[in-house]
Phi, psi and omega in degrees: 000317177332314230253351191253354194280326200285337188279302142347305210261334198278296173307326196261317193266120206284329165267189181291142196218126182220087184283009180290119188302007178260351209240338182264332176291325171288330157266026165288004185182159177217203190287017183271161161290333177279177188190124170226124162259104203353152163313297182185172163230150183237102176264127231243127147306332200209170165282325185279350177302327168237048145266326183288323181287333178295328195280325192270323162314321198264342148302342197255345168074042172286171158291151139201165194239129172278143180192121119299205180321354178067027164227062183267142183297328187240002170091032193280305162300270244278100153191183184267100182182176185277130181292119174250093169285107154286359211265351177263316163264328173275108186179037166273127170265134194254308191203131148235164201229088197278322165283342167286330196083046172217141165263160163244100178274155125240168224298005208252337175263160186286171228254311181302335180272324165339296237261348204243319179289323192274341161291349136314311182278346175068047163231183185185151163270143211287318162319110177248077200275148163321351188247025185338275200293017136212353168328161169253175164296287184312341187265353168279334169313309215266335182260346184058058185294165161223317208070180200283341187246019174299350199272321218238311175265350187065204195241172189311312190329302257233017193208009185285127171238306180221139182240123168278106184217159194232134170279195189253037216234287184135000172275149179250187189187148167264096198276128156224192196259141189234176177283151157293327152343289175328280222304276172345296198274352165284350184050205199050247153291310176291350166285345186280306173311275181325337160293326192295335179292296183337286190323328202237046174302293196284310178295335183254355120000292188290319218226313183301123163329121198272065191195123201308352203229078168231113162231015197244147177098168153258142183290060185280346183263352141315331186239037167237053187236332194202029161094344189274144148239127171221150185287334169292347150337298162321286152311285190287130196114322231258015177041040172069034155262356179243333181228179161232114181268104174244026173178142198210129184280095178253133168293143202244159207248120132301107172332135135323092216296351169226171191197145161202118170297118197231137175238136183245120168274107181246135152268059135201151179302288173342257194327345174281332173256016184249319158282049164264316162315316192286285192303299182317321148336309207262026184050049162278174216253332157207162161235141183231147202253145142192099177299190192289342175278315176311293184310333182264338121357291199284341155287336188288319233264113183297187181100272219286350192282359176285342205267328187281036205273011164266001173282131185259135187061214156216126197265117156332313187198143177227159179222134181279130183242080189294105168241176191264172154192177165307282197232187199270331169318320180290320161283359189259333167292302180308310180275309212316263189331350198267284190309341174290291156297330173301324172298299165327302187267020162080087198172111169073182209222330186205155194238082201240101177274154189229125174254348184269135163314328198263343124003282187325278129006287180294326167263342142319293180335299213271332155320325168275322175305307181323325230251322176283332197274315148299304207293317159309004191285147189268172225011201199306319182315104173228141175265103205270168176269096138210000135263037211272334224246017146016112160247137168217173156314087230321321196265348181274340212288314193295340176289325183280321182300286189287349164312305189299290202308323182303282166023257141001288170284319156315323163255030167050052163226178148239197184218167179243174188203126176216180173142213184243071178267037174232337173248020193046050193218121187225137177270075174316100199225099195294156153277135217206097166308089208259030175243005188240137156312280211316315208250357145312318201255332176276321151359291211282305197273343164295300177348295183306337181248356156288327198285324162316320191255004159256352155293296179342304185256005185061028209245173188242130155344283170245120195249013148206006204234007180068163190270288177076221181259271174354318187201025171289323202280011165248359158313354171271317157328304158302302195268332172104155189279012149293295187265359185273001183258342144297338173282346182271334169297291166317016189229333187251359164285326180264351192214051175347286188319323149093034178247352146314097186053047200275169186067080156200131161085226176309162221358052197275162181280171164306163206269022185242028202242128174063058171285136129323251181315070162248187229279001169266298226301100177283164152188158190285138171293078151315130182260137178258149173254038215217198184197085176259038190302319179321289201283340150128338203164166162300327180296300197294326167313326183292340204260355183298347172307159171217345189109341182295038191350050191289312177322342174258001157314152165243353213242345185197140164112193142267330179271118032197120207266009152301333201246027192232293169339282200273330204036026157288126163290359192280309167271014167280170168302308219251339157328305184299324189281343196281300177323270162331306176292306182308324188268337186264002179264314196107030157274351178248133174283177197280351173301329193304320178335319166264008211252198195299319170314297205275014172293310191298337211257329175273339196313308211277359165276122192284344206044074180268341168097359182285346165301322175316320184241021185241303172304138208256358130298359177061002175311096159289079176292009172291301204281354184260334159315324195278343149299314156280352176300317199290314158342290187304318215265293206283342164294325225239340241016125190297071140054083162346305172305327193282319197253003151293327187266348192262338201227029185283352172291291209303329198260357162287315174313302162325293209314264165348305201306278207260073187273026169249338190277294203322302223281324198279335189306305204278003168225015128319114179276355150302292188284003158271334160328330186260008178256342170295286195272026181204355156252333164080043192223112182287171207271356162256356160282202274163127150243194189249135144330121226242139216262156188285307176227133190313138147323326159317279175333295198276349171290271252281291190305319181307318210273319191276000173252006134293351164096319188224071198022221190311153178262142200296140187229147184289335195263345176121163184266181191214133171264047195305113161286138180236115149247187229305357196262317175267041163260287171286339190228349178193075204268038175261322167295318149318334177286281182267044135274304172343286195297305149358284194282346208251304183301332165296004185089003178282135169280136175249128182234122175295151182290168168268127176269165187223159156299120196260005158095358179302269053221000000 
């Protein structure tokens, strides 16, 4: 069937459909623990591109999954249906409207690009999730995100107006919002909803959490609150089960014109979460949590340990406390009175305000970096996500923090903690060996008794990061088998078939079904020629991905400038870890170590080193390319180019001796056609030109018609390494570095060159 549905999607669909197991294995897992692996994936060109795939899923009577970036937390994108990646083309802001205050997306753009087309107009969109720079829209839609401003912005719910979506039927519809009256007398789908509220009035009254940072379930308690109805209420949250959302009306935000920060330093965590009570008086716009495993993670770490220098001592815990004003006078009042009660009731040790944006900036980083700096953690141990996302009542948190923490500690393990501690919501994350039985089963029952203990506390599961594989299968639990048999009805009024994202929200497997890493999990014994003793092995450097895809950002950094070109994961850090981890697992076979895929998939990696220090695991997919090259090469042989450039001192050496013939070669355009087409050096690059005399050459001739070689300098000597380019192709930089240092009082003496490997 596989082969006539590819055949199906290929004729109807205008973007790319790809059913190869190497392309379906890189959309098995996203930043959750888990893996399934997909029907196929589609990348849809158009709006009419996923009405045709919806239509041909439902002839062929398939699953499908709507995905954006692929970084839900719970295991929401994985599962076996056709993957419809919106993130490479539907990824347009279509309109803005500045005096209604609203934009028109599609679901494909990132949450960072809204705010950057809308930072002209001195709008933003408001929900600020930590994964900003690759999150989607659609996947914040699908997730009910919230972010460091829900106390000011609420969650994606709260910012939703209209959605353009194809049922799994194929029809589409524009859901906005109506009287329930309307709803009731139009029947069909809103007449089936409006009964299912009517039935269950009283029970979700009852049983839905009174608490701003809820998101597991359907959002049935939208519609006993103010007489309205809209069906996108339903949709955002709904993880991609009940529709396909392929354009949506979101409300924009007016900038906030200042902003300033105080990270307040505690030595204890507890007392840090009891001062949000001290603080939430004065309206700040967020408090942000980040303990002490984060902060030494985050000093490990090159990227972020340059960013830390406001951190004072080492503090259990610190928390950033953001307010909005008018000027900046308003804010220098707003932390003075803050800070003051905090002095008062003796709550924290150091106060370190920042008012410059990049300052600021800088400490946002490193607040957001948590979530990647754990999942980055070195050994078997890891602290992964399935209690992480907890919501309780903001005056409830420090007593539910320490119940949890008890927990915790009840299994010998620890955790890391970050979060939103101004809505009462922390991202709790025990560390957990999910390749071990033992630590499987402490998984399951610790789950089962924080879920015990947010019944408790009147608390929520998830308060932005969603159910997924992780936590649907405790919805029944949460809500009671009233309402967990209405959600199974909404789901089956918008989705008859049950084929839309199915095991999310309703009927999911157990959360211990489809790990990546469980107690099977094997990979092969490579012998390397690289020494990846640091990093535990060749595996474990591959296993350092985690999945947080930060390698898919575009707007800042370096990493990763293949997936910033192409907007392929095939070409990101974490596609090559994923690709590569599949073949060292065997899902792939172990010839591919050597094959064509994962050659293609490495080609286009520069090896610039920005993953080492930009992925907040630190994955060096340089050193690891270079490893399977050295492999690929001894199966494959190297490669005419390879050992042109590997031997480019020497053939630069040649070059020099007649460097008006080299130069006329190298702009001939026959011959560069034929170094294109039998060497593989395109015919459009620029090459760099060869200099009538080497930088060696014009050092040698300076120093000897000065009588005594080098010249002496008062200030001390300097050793200038030169390689091969500005030795042959660009010895005017060498020249004034030279002239540079010698003005500065340095004597400068050249290194004995070697091929120094640029190369």
């Amino acid at each position: 069937m596989n082969d006539d549905l590819y055949q199906a999607l290929k004729k109807r669909v205008t973007g790319e459909v790809r059913f190869d197991r190497a392309s379906r294995l890189m959309y098995s897992t996203d930043a959750s623990i888990y893996e399934i692996e997909p029907i196929g994936v589609v990348l849809p060109k158009s709006h009419e591109d996923v009405f045709a795939a919806m239509e041909v899923a439902r002839d062929f009577k398939v699953p499908v999954l709507p995905r954006g970036g692929g970084t839900s937390l719970a295991g929401q994108t994985v599962g076996n249906a056709v993957v419809l990646d919106m993130s490479k083309y539907l990824n347009r802001v279509l309109e803005v409207n500045t005096e209604e205050r609203w934009a028109r997306v599609e679901p494909g753009v990132v949450q960072e690009q809204i705010n950057l087309h809308l930072r002209p107009m001195g709008f933003l969109f408001g929900p600020d999730t930590s994964t900003a720079n690759r999150a989607t829209l659609g996947g914040m839609m699908g997730n009910n995100s919230a972010g460091s401003h829900s106390i000011i912005y609420g969650k994606t719910i709260d910012h939703v107006l209209e959605m353009d979506v194809v049922f799994s039927s194929g029809e589409g519809r524009t859901l906005r919002e109506m009287k329930l009256e309307e709803a009731a007398l139009r029947g069909g789908l809103e007449g089936r909803i409006a009964d299912i509220v009517r039935a269950n009035r009283d029970e979700i009254e009852r049983r839905f959490p009174k608490i701003l940072r809820r998101v597991s379930g359907y959002n049935l308690d939208e519609f006993v609150r103010n007489g309205k109805f809209n069906l996108v209420k339903l949709m955002v949250g709904s993880e991609g089960t009940l529709a396909t959302v392929h354009q949506a009306k979101v409300r924009i935000e007016p900038r906030p014109p200042a902003a300033a920060l105080c990270v307040v330093h505690f030595s204890d965590i507890v007392e840090s979460i009891r001062a949000s009570d001290i603080i939430l008086p004065f309206k700040p716009a967020a408090i942000e949590l980040i303990d002490d495993m984060i902060i030494k993670l985050g000093r490990s770490s090159l990227e972020i340990s340059r960013l830390m220098g406001f951190i004072e001592g080492n503090p259990a815990a610190v928390l950033l406390v953001e307010f909005y004003g008018e000027n900046e006078a308003e804010l220098r009042s707003k932390l003075d009175e803050m800070e003051a009660a905090l002095k008062r009731n003796k709550s924290g040790y150091a106060y370190v305000r920042a008012f410059d944006p990049a300052e600021q900036n800088n400490m946002w980083k490193v607040r957001k970096a948590g979530l990647g700096l754990l999942l980055g953690m070195k050994g078997e141990r890891k602290p992964i996500a399935f209690v992480e996302d907890c919501a309780v009542e903001p005056s409830k948190l420090p007593e539910f923090f320490v119940r949890f923490r008890d927990v915790i500690h009840k299994y010998n393990t620890s955790a890391g903690y970050y979060g939103h501690a101004s809505v009462g919501c922390l991202h709790i994350r025990p560390l957990i060996n999910t390749k071990d039985a033992r630590d499987i089963q402490v998984m399951k029952n610790m789950t089962d008794e924080i879920a015990d203990l947010v019944v408790e506390f009147g608390g929520g599961m998830s308060g932005e990061h969603g159910d997924g594989l992780a936590r649907s299968h405790l919805n029944e639990k949460l809500f009671g088998s009233q309402l967990y048999k209405a959600f199974r009805d909404v789901k089956s009024a918008f989705d008859p078939e049950q084929r839309m994202n199915p095991g999310k929200i309703v009927n999911a497997p157990p959360m211990t079904e489809n790990l990546r890493y469980g107690t099977e999990y094997r990979t092969l014994g490579i012998n390397t020629h690289y020494d990846f003793s640091r990093e535990g092995g060749l595996a474990t450097a591959i296993e350092l991905c985690n999945g947080a895809g930060v390698c898919r950002k575009k707007n800042e950094g370096t990493m990763c400038p293949s997936y910033m070109v192409t907007m392929e994961d095939k070409h990101s850090t974490r596609g090559r870890a994923n690709l590569m981890r599949e073949i060292l697992s065997g899902k792939l076979p172990a010839l591919e170590f050597t094959g064509q895929d994962l050659y293609d998939a490495l080609d286009l990696c520069l090896e610039c080193k920005g993953c080492k220090a930009e992925c907040p695991s630190n994955v060096d997919m340089a050193k690891l390319k270079y490893e399977f090259l050295a492999h690929y090469n001894e199966a494959n042989g190297t490669p005419l180019r390879s050992r042109m450039f590997a031997n480019i001192h020497l053939l630069s050496q040649l070059a020099s001796a007649w460097p008006s013939m080299a130069n006329w070669t190298l702009t001939n355009p026959t011959l560069r056609r034929a170094l294109d087409r039998f060497v593989g050096i395109d015919a459009r690059r620029k090459l760099p030109l060869f200099a009538s005399q080497t930088f060696e050459s014009w050092f040698a001739k300076r120093n000897k018609s000065s009588g005594n070689g080098a010249k002496s300098g008062t200030s001390g000597k300097v050793v200038l390494f030169h390689d091969t380019f500005i030795n042959y192709n660009y010895p005017d930089i060498g020249k004034a570095a030279t002239e540079l240092l010698e003005a500065a009082g340095y004597e400068v003496r050249l290194a004995e060159r070697k091929c120094c490997g640029r190369p």
